[in-house]
C-alpha positions as CSV (number, residue, x, y, z in Angstrom):
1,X,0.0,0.0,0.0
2,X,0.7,3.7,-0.5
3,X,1.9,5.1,2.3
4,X,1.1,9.1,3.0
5,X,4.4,10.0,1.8
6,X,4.5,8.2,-1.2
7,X,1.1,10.1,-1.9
8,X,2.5,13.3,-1.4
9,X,5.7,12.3,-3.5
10,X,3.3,11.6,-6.6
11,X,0.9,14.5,-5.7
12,X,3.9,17.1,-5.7
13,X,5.9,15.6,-9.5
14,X,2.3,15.6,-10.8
15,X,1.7,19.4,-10.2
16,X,5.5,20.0,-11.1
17,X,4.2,18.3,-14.4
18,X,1.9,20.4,-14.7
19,X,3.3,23.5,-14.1
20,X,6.5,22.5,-16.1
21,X,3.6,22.1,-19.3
22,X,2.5,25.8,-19.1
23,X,5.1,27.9,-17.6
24,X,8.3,25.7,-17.4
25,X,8.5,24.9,-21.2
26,X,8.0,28.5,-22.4
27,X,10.5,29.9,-19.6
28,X,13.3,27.0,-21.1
29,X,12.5,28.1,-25.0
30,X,13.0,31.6,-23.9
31,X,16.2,31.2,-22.5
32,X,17.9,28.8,-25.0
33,X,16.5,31.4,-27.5
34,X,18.1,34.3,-26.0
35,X,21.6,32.4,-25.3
36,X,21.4,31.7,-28.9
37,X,21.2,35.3,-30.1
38,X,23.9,36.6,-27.9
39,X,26.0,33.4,-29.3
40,X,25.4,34.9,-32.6
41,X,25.9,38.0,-31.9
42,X,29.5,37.4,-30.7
43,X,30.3,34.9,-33.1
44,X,29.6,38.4,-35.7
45,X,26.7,36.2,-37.0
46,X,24.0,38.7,-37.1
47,X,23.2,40.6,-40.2
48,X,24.8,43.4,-41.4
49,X,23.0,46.5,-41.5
50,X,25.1,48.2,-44.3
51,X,24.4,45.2,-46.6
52,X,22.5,46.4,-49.6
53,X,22.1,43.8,-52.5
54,X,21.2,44.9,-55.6
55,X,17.6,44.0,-56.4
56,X,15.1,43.8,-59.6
57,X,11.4,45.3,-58.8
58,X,9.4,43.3,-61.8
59,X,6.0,44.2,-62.8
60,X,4.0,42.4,-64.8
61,X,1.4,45.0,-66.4
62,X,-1.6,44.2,-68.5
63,X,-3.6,47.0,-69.6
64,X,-3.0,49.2,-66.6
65,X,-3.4,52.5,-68.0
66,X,-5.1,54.0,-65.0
67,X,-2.9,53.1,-62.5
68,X,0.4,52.5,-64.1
69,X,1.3,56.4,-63.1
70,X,1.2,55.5,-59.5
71,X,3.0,52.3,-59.5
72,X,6.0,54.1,-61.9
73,X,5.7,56.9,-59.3
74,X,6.0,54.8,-56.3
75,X,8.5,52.5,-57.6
76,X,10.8,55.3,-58.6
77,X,10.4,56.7,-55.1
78,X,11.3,53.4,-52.7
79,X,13.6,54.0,-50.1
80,X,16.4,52.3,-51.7
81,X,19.6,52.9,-53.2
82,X,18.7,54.0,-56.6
83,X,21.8,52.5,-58.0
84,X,20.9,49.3,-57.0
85,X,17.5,48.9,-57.6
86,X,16.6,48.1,-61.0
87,X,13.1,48.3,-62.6
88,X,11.5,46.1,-64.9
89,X,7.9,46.4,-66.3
90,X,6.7,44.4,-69.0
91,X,3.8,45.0,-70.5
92,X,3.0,41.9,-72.9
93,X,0.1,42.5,-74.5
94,X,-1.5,46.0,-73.4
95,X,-3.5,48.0,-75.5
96,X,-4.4,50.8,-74.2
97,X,-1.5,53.2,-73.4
98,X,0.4,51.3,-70.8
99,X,3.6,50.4,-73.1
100,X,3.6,53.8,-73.7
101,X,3.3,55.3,-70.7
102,X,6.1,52.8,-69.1
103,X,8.2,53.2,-72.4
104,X,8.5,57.3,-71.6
105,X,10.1,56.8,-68.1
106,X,13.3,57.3,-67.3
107,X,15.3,54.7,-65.0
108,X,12.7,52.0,-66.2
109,X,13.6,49.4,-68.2
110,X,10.4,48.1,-70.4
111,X,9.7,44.7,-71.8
112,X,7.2,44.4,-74.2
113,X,5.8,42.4,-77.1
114,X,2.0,42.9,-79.0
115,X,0.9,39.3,-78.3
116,X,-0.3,38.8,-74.9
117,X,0.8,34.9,-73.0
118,X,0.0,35.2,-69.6
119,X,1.3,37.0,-66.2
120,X,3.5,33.5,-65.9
121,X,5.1,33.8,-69.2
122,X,5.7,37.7,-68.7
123,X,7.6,37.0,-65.3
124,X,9.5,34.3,-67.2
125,X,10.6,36.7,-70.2
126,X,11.5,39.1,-67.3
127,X,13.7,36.3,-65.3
128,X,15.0,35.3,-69.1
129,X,15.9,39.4,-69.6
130,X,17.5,39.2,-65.9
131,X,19.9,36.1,-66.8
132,X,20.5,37.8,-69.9
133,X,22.3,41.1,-68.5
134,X,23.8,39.9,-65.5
135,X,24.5,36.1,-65.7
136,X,27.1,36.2,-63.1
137,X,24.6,37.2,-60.3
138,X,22.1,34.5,-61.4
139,X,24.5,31.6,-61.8
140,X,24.2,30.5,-58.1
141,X,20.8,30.5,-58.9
142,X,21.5,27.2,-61.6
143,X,24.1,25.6,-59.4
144,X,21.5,25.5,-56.5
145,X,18.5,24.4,-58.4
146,X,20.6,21.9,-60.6
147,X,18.7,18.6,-59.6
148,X,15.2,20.2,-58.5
149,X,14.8,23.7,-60.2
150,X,11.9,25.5,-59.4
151,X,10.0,27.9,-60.4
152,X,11.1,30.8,-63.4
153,X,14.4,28.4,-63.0
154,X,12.4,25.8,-63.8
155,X,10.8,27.3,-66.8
156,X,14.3,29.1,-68.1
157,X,16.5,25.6,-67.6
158,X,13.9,23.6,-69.5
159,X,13.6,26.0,-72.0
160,X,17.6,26.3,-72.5
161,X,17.9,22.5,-72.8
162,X,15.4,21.6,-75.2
163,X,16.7,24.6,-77.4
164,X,20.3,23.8,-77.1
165,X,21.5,27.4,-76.7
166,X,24.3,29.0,-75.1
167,X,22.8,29.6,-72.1
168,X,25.0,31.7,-69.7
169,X,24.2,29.8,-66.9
170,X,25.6,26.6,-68.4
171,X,28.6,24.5,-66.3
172,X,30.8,24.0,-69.2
């Protein structure tokens, strides 16, 4: 039999279980998470603040005549080192005044052609474009997607292998 201590042994671990469920868990997770940012942090792991990549904005635009002035306007006014922020719109398709609109703005570069494909194959053409001018930056992009590309990636390796093309992001 049980004797009155033995009682009082289980009662006390079951209410340390207990509490150790809703307050002990989260108190651990807290601390293991905070010694592992100040390990970072002295280890110079954290990011750098002064790091500024340089980044493509691409719109896909299809007959956006009315509010094409406000996206140009807003996307030539992000807080971001205009020398390393390069804008894209492409306009595939449009016929009401977008191309020109886009065309007229300086800073922008414009992609456009009179047949219209799809917001997909528009990003694609713009990701093709990309490659194009600065194969060097996207290469990393081919080396980790080799053996599962995905996405634009996807589209653009497939593309470059059943054509046969020099493709800049080839190995060889």
């Amino acid at each position: 039999m049980l004797t009155q201590t033995m009682l009082s042994a289980l009662f006390w671990m079951g209410v340390l279980v207990i509490v150790y469920t809703y307050i002990g868990y989260g108190l651990i997770a807290a601390l293991l998470v905070r010694l592992r940012e100040r390990r970072s942090l002295n280890a110079g792991l954290s990011p750098r603040s002064d790091f500024e990549p340089t980044v493509t904005l691409v719109v896909a635009a299809y007959n956006e005549g009315e509010s094409i002035r406000a996206k140009l306007f807003n996307s030539l006014r992000l807080d971001y080192p205009r020398e390393k922020l390069d804008l894209l719109f492409v306009t595939d398709g449009s016929t009401d005044e977008t191309p020109d609109l886009v065309s007229k703005v300086a800073g922008v570069r414009h992609l456009h052609v009179p047949t219209r494909s799809g917001k997909i194959a528009a990003m694609n053409r713009a990701m093709e474009s990309l490659i194009r001018q600065r194969p060097e930056q996207y290469l990393w992009i081919h080396r980790r997607f080799k053996d599962q590309p995905d996405g634009a990636t996807r589209a653009y390796l497939q593309r470059s292998t059943m054509q046969r093309s020099s493709s800049p992001l080839r190995d060889e």
